[in-house]
C-alpha positions in Angstrom: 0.0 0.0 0.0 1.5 3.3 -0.9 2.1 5.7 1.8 0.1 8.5 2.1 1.6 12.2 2.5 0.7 15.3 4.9 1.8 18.6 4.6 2.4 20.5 7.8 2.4 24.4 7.7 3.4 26.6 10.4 3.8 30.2 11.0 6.5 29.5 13.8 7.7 25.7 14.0 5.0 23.2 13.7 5.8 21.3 16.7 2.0 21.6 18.0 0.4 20.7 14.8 3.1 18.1 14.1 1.5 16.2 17.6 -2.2 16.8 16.6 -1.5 14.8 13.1 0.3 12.0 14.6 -2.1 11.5 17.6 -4.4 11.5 14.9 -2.9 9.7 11.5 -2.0 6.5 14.5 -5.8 6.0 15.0 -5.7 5.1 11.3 -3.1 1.8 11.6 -1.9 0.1 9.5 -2.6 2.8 6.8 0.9 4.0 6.0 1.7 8.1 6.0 4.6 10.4 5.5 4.3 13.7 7.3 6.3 17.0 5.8 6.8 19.9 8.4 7.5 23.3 7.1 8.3 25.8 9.3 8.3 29.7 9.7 5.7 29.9 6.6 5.5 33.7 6.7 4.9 34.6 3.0 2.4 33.9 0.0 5.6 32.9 -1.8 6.7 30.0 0.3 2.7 29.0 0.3 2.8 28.9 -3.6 6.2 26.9 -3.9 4.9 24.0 -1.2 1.6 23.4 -2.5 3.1 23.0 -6.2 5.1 20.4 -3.9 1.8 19.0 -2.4 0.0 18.8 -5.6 2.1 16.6 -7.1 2.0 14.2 -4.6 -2.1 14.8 -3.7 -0.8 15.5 0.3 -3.4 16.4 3.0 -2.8 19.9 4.1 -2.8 20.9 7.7 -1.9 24.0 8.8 -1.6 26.1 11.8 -0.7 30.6 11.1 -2.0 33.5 12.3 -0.9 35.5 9.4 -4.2 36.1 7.8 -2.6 36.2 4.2 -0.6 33.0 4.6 -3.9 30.9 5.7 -6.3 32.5 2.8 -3.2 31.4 0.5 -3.3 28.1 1.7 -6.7 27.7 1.6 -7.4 29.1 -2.3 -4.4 26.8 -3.8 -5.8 23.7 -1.3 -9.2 25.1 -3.3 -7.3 24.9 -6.8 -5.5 21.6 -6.4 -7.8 19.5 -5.1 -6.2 18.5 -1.5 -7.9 18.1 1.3 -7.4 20.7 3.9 -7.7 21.7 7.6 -6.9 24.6 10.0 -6.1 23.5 13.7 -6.0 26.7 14.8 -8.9 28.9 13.6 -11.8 27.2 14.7 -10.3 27.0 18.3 -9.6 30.9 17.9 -13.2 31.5 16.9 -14.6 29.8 20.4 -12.4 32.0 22.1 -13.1 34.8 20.7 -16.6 34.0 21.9 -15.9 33.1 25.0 -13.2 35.9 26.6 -15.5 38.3 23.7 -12.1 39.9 22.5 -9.8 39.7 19.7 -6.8 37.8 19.3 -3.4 39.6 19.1 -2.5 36.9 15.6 1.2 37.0 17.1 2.8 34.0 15.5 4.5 31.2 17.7 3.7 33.4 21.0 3.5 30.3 23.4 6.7 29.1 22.0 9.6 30.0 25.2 12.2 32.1 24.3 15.2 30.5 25.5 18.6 30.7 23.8 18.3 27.3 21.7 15.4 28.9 20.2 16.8 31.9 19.4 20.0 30.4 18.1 17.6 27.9 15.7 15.9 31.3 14.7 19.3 32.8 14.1 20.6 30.0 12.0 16.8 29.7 9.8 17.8 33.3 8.9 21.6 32.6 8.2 20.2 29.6 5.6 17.8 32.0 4.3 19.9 34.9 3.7 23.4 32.5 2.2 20.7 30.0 0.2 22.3 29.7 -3.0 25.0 32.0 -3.4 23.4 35.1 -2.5 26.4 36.2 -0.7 29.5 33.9 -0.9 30.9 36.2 2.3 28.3 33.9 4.2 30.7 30.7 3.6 33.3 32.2 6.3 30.5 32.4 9.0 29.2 29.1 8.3 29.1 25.8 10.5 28.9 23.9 7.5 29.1 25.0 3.5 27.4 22.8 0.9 28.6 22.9 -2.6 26.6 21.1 -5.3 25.0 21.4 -9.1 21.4 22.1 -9.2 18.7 20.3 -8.2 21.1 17.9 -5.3 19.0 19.3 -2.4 21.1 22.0 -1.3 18.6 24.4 0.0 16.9 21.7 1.9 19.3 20.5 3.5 20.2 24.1 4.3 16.7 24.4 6.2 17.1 21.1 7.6 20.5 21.7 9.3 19.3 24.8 10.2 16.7 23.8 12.4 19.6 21.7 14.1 20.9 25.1 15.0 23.9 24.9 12.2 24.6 27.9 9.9 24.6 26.8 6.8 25.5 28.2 3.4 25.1 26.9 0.1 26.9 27.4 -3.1 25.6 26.4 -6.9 28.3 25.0 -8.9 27.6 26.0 -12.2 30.7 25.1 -15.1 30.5 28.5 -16.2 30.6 30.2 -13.2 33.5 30.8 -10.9 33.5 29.2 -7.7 33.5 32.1 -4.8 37.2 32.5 -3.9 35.7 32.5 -0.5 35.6 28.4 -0.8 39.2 28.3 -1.0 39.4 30.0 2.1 37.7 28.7 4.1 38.9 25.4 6.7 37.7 22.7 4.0 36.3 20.5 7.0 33.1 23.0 6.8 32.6 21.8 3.3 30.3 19.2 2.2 30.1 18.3 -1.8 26.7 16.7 -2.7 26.3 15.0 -5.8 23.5 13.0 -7.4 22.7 10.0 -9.9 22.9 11.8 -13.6 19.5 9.8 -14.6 17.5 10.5 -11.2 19.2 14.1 -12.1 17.8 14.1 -15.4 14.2 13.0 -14.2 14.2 15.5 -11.2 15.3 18.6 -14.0 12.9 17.1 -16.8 9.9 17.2 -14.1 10.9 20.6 -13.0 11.1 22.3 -16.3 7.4 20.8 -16.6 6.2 22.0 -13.1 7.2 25.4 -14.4 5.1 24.9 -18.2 7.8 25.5 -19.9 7.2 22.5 -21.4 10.4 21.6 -23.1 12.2 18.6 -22.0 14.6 19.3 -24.4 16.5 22.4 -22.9 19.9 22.5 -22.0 18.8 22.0 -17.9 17.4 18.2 -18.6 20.2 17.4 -21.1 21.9 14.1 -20.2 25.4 15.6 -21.6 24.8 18.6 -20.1 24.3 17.0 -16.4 27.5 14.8 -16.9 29.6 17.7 -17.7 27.9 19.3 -14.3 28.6 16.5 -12.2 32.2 16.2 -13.6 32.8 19.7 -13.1 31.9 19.6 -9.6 33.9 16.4 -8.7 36.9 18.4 -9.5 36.1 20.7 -7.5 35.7 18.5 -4.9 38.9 16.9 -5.6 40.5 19.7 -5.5 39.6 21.1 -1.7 39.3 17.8 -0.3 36.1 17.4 0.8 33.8 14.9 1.7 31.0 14.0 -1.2 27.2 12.9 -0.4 25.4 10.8 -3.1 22.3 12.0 -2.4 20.2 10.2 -4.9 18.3 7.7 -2.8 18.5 9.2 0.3 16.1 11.4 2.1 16.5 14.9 3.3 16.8 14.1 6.8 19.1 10.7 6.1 21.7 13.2 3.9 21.6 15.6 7.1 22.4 13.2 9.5 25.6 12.5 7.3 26.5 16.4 7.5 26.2 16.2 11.2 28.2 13.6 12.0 31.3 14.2 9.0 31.0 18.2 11.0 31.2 16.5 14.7 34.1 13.8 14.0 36.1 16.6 12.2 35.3 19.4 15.6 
């Protein structure tokens, strides 16, 4: 029986929405399910790219935000898709409103304590946020960790991921034609982390990409089987020449590949 997947969206972490669906999902044994938590959804933008996400895979939204934009996002693309939805929070909200006969203040993650490991996992969300992708290459000397990789091996994920571990992370693109920052080179090359990929799980991620976008051509230079090989070789070389460890990520999960950052970045502190 093939798993089935939810989508969790929350204005601050998802931790409370996160228990709701698996005290929930466990009354439905032995149905098999795959839960997806994003955190700090703050923007219409984020809402678009995850439910593109969630449509291909027909997921059951849940969601828990304050931000009244975010939720009537959520709701029209859960509308246009076709997925299921539910707010957690709202109809609780509405009862209480009742019932102390005030408004809410709509503060996002207000019950969440403010101690110093959460501001330090806020800190490093906005680090990954603000070095995603080679925005800034001065980010890779204030990093924990610095991931290197061609497009489309998970980098910004990862990013996130590790992030929520409390690790700065920043992320470079290797691109052939494109220098690599001289920033890389300068860095203690025990930071770095090289992911790399399968070329034909490569070529079916890019080819389905290109179509999520209707562009429609499956033909263009990004999907190109030479084209990907010439990537990939490029940025072995690179690899090669710093030193670094490389991640196939190509069967692995998000959360398996970060567990291999974590501990290559421990053994080598």
């Amino acid at each position: 029986m093939k798993s089935k997947v939810i989508y969790i969206l929350s204005d601050s972490l998802g931790d409370t929405a996160e228990y709701v669906v698996k005290a929930t999902a466990e009354q439905f044994k032995p149905n098999e399910y795959i839960m997806k938590k994003f955190s700090f959804v703050s923007s219409i933008e984020q809402v678009q790219v995850i439910l593109e996400d969630a449509r291909n895979v027909h997921a059951l939204i849940i969601f828990t935000t304050v931000i009244d934009e975010v939720k009537d996002e959520i709701i029209r693309l859960s509308k246009f898709y076709n997925l299921l939805n539910y707010d957690i929070l709202t109809p609780l909200m509405d009862k209480f409103e009742v019932f102390f006969d005030a408004k809410p203040i709509n503060e996002p993650g207000i019950i969440r304590k403010l101690d110093e490991t959460y501001f330090k996992k806020v800190e490093a969300i906005e680090f990954a946020v603000k070095y995603d992708d080679g925005k800034d290459p001065r980010g890779v000397k204030k990093a924990d960790v610095v991931l290197l990789g061609i497009s489309r091996t998970s980098k910004t994920p990862l990013s996130m991921y590790l992030a929520h571990k409390n690790l700065k992370v920043a992320n470079i693109p290797l691109v052939p034609e494109v220098p690599v920052p001289r920033e890389v080179f300068e860095i203690d090359k025990d930071k770095i982390i090289g992911l790399t990929t399968d070329p034909y799980k490569l070529n079916e991620i890019r080819i389905e990409r290109i179509k999520a976008l209707g562009l429609g051509n499956t033909n263009a230079t990004y999907a190109d089987m030479q084209r990907i090989l010439e990537e990939l070789e490029y940025a072995d070389k690179i690899y090669k020449r710093i030193g670094c460890p490389v991640i196939n990520v190509s069967n692995k999960a998000v959360e398996e590949t970060a567990n291999i950052i974590t501990k290559i970045i421990q053994s080598k502190r």
